[in-house]
N, C-alpha and C positions, 0 to 999 in steps of 0.2 A: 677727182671728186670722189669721197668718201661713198658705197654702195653697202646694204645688205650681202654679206658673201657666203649664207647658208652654215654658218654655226650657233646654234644655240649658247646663251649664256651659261648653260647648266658644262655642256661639252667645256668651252673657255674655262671657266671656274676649274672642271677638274684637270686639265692642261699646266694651267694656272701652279695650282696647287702640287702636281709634279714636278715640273720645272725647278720651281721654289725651293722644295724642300731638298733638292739636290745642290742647291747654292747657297742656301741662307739659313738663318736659323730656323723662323717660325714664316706663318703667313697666317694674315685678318683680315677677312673680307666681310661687305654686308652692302643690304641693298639701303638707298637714298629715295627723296621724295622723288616721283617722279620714273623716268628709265635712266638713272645715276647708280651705277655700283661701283663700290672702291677697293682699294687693295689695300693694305699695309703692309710692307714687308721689313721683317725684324732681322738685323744681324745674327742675334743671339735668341733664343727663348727667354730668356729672362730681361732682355731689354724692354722698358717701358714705352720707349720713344722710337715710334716706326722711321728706319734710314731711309724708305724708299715708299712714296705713293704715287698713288696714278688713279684715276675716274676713265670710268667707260659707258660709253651709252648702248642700248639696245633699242630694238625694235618695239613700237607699242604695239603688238599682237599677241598673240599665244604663244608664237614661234621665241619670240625674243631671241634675235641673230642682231649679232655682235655685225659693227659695222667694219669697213674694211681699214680706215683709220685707228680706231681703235684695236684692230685684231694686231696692231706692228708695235703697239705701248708696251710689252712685258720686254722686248727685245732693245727698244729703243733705252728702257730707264733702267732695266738691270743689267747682271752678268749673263744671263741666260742669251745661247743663240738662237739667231730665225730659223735657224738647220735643224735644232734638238728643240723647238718648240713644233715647228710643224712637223717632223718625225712623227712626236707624239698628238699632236693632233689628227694628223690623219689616220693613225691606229684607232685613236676611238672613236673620229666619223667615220672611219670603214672606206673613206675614198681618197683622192687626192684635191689639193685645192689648187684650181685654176690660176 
């Protein structure tokens, strides 16, 4: 069952957006009506047509924490590892995830 697991969407995004830019060309994100945000990821920068999306939900609070189904999407539909994403996630929440 999918929980809150104390990451901010702002942390995910810039996680996100490392990951990416070490496998792919570009990356488009923005937020959706509602707690919908999405990703586009581009092979190239100059491709127009994203090879890779994904939706993720957040919390409706202040907090906005990435839920725990959604925090395995970047691993599950790109090249990016679970090893070299949480690496770097835990670098910029400063702890380790449970």
């Amino acid at each position: 069952m999918s929980k809150p697991i104390g990451v901010s969407l702002n942390d995910y995004i810039k996680v996100v957006e490392i990951c990416i830019t070490e496998k792919y060309g570009d990356i488009k994100h923005h937020a959706n009506k509602g707690s919908v945000y999405t990703f586009e990821v581009f092979e190239k920068k100059e491709d127009d047509i994203p090879a890779i999306i994904w939706n993720i939900h957040f919390g409706h609070n202040k907090k906005k924490e990435i839920w725990s189904d959604d925090l395995k999407k970047i691993y599950i539909k790109t090249a990016v590892t679970k090893e070299r994403f949480l690496e770097i996630l835990e670098k910029i929440i400063g702890k380790k995830l449970k």
